[in-house]
C-alpha positions in Angstrom: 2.2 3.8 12.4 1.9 2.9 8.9 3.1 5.1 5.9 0.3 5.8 4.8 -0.5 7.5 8.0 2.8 9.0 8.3 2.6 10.1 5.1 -1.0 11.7 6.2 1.1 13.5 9.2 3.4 14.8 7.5 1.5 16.7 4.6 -0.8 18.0 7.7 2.4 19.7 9.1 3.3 21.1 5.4 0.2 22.4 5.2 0.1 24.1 8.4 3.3 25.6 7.9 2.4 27.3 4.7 -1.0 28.4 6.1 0.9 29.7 9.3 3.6 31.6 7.3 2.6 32.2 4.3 -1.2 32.9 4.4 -0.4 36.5 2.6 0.8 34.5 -0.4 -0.9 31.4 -1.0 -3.4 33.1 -3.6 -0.7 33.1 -6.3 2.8 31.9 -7.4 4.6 29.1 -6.8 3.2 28.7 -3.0 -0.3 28.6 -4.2 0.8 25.6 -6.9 2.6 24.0 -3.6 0.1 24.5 -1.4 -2.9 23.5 -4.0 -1.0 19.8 -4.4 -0.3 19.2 -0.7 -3.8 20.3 0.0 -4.7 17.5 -3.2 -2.7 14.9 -1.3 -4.8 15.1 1.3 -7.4 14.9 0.2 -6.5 12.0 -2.1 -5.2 10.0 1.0 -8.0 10.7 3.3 -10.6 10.0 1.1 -8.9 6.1 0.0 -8.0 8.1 -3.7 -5.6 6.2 -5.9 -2.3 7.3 -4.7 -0.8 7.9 -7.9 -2.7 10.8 -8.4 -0.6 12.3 -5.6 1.6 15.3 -7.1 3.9 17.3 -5.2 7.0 15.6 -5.8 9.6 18.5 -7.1 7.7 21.2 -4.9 11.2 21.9 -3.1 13.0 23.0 -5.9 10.0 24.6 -7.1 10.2 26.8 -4.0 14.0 27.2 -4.1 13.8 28.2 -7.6 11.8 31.0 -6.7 12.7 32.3 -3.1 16.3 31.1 -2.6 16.1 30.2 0.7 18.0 27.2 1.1 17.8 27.5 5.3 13.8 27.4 5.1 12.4 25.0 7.9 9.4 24.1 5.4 12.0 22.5 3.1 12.9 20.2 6.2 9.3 19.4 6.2 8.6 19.3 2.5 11.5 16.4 1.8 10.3 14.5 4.8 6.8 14.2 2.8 8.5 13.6 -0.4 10.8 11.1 1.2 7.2 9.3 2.8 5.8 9.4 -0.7 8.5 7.9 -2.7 8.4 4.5 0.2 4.6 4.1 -0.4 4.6 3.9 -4.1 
């Protein structure tokens, strides 16, 4: 699989995890600004949108910043994406 469509995969399981456990909160805060780029990735990368637009980078600290919880899954998932990212630019 390419990294574009890894990349793809992984933003997909982002996204589902903040829709799955965090649907309460994704109307405001910093999980509605994480949520709103990952969902902007997508979008980009599906659609054949110049990747550069792609801006989530720094969304893990973002979220540790404000809920200092360093043991979160989602930041697992999060630095996988970021990680994916950084190898196709």
């Amino acid at each position: 699989m390419d990294k574009k469509k890894q990349l793809v995969e992984q933003i997909k399981v982002v996204i589902y995890n903040l829709e799955k456990d965090y649907y309460e909160e994704l109307n405001s805060g910093i999980l509605k600004l994480i949520y709103t780029r990952y969902k902007n990735a997508l979008d980009i990368l599906e659609n054949n949108k110049d990747i550069k637009g792609i801006n989530f980078i720094g969304g893990i600290r973002a979220y540790m910043d404000s809920y200092n919880d360093f043991q979160n899954p989602l930041l697992g998932e999060m630095h996988k994406a970021e990680k994916l990212n950084e190898e196709l630019l």
